[in-house]
C-alpha positions in Angstrom: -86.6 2.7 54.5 -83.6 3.9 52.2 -80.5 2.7 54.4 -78.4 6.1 55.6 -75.0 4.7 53.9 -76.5 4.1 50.4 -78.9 8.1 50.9 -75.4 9.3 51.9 -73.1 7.6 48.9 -76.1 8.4 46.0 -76.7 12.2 47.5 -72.5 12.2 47.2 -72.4 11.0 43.5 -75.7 13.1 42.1 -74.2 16.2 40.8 -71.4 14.1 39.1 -74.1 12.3 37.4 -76.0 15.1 36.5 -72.6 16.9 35.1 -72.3 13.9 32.7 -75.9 14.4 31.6 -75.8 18.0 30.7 -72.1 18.1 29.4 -72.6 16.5 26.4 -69.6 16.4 23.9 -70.3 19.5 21.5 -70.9 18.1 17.7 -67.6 16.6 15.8 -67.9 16.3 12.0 -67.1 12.7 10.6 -65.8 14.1 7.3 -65.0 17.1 5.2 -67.5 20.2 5.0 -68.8 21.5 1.9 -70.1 25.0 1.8 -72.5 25.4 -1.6 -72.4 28.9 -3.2 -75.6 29.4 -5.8 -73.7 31.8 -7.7 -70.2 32.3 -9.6 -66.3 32.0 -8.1 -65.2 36.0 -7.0 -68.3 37.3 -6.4 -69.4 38.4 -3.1 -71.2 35.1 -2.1 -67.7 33.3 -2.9 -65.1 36.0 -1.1 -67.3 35.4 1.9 -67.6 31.5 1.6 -63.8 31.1 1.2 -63.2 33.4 4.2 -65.4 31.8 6.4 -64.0 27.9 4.7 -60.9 28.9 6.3 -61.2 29.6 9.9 -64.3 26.6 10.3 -61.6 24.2 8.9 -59.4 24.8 11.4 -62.1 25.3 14.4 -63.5 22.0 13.5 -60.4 20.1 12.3 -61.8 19.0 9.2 -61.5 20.6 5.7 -64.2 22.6 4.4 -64.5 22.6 0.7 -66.2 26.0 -1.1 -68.6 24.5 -4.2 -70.0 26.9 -6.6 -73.6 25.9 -8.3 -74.7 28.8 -9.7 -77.2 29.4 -12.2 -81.4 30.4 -12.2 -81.0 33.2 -9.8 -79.3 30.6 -7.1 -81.8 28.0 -7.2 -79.5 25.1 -8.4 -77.4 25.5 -5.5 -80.1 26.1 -3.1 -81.5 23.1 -4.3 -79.0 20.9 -4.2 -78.5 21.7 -0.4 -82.0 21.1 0.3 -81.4 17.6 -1.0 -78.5 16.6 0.4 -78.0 14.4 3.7 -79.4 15.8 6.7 -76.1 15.6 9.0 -74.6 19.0 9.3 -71.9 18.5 6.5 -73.4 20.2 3.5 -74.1 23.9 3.9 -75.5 26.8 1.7 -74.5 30.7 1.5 -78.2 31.6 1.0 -79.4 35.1 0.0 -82.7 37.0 0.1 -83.0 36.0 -3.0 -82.7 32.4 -2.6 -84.0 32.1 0.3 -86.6 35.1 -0.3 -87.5 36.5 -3.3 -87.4 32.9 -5.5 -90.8 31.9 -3.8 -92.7 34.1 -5.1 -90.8 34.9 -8.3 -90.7 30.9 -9.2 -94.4 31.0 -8.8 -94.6 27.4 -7.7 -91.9 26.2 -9.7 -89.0 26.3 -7.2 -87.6 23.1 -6.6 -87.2 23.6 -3.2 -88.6 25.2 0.1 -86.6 27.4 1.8 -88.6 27.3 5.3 -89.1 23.5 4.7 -85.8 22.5 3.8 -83.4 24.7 5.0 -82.7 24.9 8.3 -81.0 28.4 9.1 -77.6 28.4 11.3 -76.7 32.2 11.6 -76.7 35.6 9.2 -73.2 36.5 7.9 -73.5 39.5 6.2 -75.5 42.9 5.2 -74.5 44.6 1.8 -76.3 47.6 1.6 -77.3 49.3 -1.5 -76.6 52.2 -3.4 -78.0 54.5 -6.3 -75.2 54.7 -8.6 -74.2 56.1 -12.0 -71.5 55.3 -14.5 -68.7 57.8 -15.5 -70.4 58.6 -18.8 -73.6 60.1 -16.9 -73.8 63.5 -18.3 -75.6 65.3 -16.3 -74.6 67.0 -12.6 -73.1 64.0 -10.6 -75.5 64.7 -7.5 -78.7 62.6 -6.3 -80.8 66.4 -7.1 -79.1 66.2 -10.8 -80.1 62.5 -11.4 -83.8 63.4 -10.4 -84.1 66.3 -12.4 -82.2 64.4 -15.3 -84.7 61.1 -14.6 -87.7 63.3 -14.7 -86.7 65.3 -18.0 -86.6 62.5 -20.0 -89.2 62.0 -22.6 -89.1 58.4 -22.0 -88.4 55.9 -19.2 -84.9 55.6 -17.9 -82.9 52.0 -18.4 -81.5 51.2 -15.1 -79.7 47.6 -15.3 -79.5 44.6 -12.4 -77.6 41.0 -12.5 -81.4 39.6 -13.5 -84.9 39.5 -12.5 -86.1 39.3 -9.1 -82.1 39.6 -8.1 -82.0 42.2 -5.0 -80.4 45.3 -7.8 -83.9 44.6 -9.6 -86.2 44.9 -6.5 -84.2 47.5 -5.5 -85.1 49.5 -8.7 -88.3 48.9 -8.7 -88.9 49.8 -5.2 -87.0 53.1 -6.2 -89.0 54.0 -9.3 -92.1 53.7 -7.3 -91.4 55.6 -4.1 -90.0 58.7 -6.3 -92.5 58.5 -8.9 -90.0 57.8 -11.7 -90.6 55.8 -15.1 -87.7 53.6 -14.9 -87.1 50.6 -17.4 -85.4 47.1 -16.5 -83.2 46.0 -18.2 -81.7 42.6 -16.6 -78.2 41.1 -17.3 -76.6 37.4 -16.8 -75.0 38.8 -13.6 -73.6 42.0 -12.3 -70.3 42.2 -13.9 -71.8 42.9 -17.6 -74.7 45.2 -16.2 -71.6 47.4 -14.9 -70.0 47.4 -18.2 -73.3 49.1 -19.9 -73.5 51.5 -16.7 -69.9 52.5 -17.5 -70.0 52.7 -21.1 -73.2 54.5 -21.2 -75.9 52.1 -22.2 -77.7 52.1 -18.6 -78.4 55.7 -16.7 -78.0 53.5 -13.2 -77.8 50.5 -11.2 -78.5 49.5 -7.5 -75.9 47.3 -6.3 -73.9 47.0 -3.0 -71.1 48.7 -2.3 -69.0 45.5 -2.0 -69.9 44.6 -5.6 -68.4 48.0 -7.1 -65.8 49.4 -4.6 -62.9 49.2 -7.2 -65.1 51.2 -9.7 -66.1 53.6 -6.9 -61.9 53.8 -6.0 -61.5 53.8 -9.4 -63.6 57.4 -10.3 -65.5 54.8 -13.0 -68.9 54.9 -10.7 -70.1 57.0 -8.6 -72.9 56.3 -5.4 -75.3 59.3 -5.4 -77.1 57.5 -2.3 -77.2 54.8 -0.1 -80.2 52.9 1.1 -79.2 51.9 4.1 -80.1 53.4 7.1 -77.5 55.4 8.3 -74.6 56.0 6.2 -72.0 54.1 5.5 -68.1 53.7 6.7 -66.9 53.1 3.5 -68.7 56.0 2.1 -69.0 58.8 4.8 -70.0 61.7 2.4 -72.8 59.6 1.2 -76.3 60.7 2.2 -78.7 58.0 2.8 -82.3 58.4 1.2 -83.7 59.2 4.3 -81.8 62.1 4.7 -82.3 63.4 1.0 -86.1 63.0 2.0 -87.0 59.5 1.1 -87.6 57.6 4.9 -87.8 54.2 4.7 -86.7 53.5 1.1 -83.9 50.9 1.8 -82.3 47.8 0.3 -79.8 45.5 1.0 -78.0 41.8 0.1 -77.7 39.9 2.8 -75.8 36.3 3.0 -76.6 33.5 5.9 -75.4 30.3 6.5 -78.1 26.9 6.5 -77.6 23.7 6.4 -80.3 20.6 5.3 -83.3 20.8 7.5 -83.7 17.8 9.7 -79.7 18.2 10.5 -79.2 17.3 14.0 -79.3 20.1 16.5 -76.0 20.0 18.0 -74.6 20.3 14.6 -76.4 23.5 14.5 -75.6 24.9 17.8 -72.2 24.4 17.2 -71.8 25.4 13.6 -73.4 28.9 14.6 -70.8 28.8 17.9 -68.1 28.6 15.3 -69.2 31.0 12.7 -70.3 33.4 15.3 -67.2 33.1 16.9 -65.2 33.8 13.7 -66.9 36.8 12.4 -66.4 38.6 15.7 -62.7 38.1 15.9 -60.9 41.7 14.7 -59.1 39.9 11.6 -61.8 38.3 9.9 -64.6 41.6 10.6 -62.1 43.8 9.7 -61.4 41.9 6.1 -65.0 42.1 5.4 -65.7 45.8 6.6 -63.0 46.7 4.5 -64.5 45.2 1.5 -67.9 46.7 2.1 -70.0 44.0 4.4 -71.8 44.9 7.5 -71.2 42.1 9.7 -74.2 40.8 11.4 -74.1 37.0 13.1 -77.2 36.4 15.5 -79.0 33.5 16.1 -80.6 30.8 13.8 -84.1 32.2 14.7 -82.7 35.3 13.7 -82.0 34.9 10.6 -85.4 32.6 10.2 -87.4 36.0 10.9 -85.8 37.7 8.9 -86.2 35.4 5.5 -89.7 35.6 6.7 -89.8 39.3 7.0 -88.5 39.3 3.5 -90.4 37.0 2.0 -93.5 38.7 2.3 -91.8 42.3 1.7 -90.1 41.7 -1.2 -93.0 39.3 -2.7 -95.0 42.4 -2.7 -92.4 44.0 -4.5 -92.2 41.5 -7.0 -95.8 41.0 -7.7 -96.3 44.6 -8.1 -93.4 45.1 -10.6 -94.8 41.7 -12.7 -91.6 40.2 -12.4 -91.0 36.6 -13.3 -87.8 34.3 -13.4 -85.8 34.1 -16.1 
């Protein structure tokens, strides 16, 4: 029999015990972060990268460097995260396109796997999508006028994206089918040249975000006909989505999430998505990014997981129907 004295003292010192157990010490990085962006400095990816560099530094008391490896549609970068130490310290600003679109568009020649390697720590951001002309579109500036225009046209329409398989490709495609229009691709080496040709003339429209061309929208030098997102858009209140001009379920987005090397411990990722989350819902930091455009959308890392598997298959369909292949 269990003497009364020592039942007494070990019922007594239990729930300090079991405090200890359960109260682990939250993750603590040994060394400086790196965040790996697969495409160029000032884009979208990058803005949101250096953002979100800041405020992690200081939450987790260690710098947290912003790298940018872009180059085939993403997948150097993606890549280079997937091989990299599995600790925590090297993380990715994926896309659907990285993590999405490239494994069916690679067609068994991407050098990575994003479910295998990857291991997803929350979503960042949404970029929804709009149908957009240039300022040299010379036909009524409405979505009815670029129909009616699209259709008259003896031969396909050129509508340009930041290259094939990107999101403003899919986009178009997906577009051209719904509506029944004969719509040619015409890809670029990134957004910023594609624009150019939209402006000048060369391209009758593009599909990109809104945080991709708000200075042009400002600026009277593009103009959004519709968005495909679904409902409309702060930025863009007079907007009507494609649903409402007749078109349900025709939408499109670019959205950004935060991963890390699969096989990373899991505190590292329970904290990491503490911290992020934390950030993107304090006023200052969602403000700066509504204000340029973003939805902002943190959630959990099986969020986000469901959501690159939601779009793999969708936007592999899309891809395989359109004959696209990478670059």
């Amino acid at each position: 029999m269990i003497p009364r004295r020592v039942l007494l003292a070990t019922l007594l010192t239990a729930p300090a015990v079991i405090g200890r157990a359960v109260a682990q010490p939250a993750w603590q990085p040994s060394r400086p972060l790196r965040i790996v962006v697969p495409f160029p400095a000032g884009g979208s990816f990058d803005v949101q990268a250096r953002l979100l560099a800041e405020g992690l530094a200081t939450a987790l008391g260690q710098p947290v460097v912003v790298e940018n490896r872009p180059g085939a549609g993403g997948t150097i970068g993606a890549a280079e995260v997937a091989h990299a130490a599995p600790d925590g310290h090297t993380l990715l600003m994926g896309s659907n396109g990285t993590q999405a679109a490239n494994v069916t568009l690679y067609q068994g020649r991407l050098p990575y796997d994003p479910a295998r390697d990857h291991a997803p720590i929350t979503l960042i951001t949404s970029q929804p999508q709009i149908v957009a002309i240039g300022d040299s579109w010379p036909a009524e500036r409405s979505f009815a006028g670029l129909l009616a225009a699209l259709k008259a046209r003896r031969e396909p329409a050129p509508f340009g994206s930041s290259g094939n398989g990107s999101p403003t490709h899919l986009a178009g495609e997906m577009f051209g089918r719904a509506l029944g229009l004969a719509l040619t691709h015409v890809p670029y080496r990134g957004q910023a040249p594609a624009l150019n040709d939209l402006m000048g003339g060369r391209l009758n429209l593009m599909f990109p975000s809104v945080a991709d061309v708000l200075g042009q929208l400002r600026a009277g030098r593009v103009f959004a006909l519709a968005a495909m997102s679904e409902r409309r858009l702060a930025l863009l209140p007079d907007v009507p989505t494609l649903d409402e001009l007749g078109h349900p379920g025709l939408t499109s987005s670019i959205w950004a999430g935060l991963y890390t090397r699969a096989g990373s411990p899991p505190a590292a990722i329970a904290r990491l998505n503490a911290e992020v989350t934390a950030l993107l819902n304090a006023p200052t930091l969602r403000g700066r990014l509504e204000a340029q455009g973003f939805e902002v959308l943190p959630g959990t890392p099986q969020a986000l997981a469901a959501r690159q598997a939601t779009d793999t298959q969708r936007l592999g369909e899309v891809i395989r129907a359109s004959g696209a292949t990478a670059d």
